[in-house]
C-alpha positions as CSV (number, residue, x, y, z in Angstrom):
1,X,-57.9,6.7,-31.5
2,X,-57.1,8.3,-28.0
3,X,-53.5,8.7,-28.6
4,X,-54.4,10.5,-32.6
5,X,-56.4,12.7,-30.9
6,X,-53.2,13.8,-27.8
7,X,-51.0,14.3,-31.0
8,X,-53.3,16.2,-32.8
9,X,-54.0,18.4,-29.9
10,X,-50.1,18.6,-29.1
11,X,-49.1,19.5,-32.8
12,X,-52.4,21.9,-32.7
13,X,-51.2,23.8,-29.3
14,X,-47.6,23.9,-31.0
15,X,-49.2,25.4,-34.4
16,X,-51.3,27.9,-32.4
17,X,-47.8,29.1,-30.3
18,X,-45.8,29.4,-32.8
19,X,-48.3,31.1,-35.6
20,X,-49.2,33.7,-32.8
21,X,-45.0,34.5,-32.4
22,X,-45.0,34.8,-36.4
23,X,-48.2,37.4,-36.2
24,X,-45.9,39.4,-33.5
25,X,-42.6,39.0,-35.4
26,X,-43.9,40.2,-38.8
27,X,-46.0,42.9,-37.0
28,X,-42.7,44.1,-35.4
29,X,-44.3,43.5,-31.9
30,X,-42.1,40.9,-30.7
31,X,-38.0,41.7,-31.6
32,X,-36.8,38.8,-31.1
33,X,-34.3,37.4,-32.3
34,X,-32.7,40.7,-33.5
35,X,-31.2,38.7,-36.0
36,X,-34.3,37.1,-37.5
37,X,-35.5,37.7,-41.1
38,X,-39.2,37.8,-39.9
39,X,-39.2,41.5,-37.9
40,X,-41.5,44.0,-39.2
41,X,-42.2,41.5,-42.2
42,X,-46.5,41.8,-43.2
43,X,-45.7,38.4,-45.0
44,X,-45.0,36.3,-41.9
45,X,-47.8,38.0,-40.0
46,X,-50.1,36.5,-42.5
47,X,-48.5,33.0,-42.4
48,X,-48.9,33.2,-38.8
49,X,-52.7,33.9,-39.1
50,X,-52.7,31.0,-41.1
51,X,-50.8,28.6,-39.1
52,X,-52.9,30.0,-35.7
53,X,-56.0,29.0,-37.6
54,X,-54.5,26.0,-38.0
55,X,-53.6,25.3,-35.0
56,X,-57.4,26.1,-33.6
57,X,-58.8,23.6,-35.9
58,X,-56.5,21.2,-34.6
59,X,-57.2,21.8,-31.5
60,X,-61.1,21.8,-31.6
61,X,-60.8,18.6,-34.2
62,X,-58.6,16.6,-31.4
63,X,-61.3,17.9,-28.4
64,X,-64.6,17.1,-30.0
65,X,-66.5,14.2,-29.3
């Protein structure tokens, strides 16, 4: 059950990371890559809320007792 819990909390710090880039992507607050699709893009700032929240309940799931 230990090791569950160290992937959950790895994938939920990953989810958390990566939804909080997509927040500053489609908010245009982070430019980078200049190439990507995601700049200035409402959409992804949303999907990045969503993934973040994700990520949190991940993280508290993996660290409760």
């Amino acid at each position: 059950m230990r090791a569950t819990r160290v992937l959950v909390l790895i994938v939920g710090v990953l989810a958390l990371l990566i939804g909080l880039l997509w927040i500053g992507q489609g908010m245009g607050l982070i430019m980078w890559p200049a190439s990507s699709f995601m700049l200035a893009q409402g959409e992804w700032a949303v999907r990045g809320a969503l993934l973040a929240v994700l990520g949190l309940v991940a993280i508290w799931w993996s660290r409760r007792r």
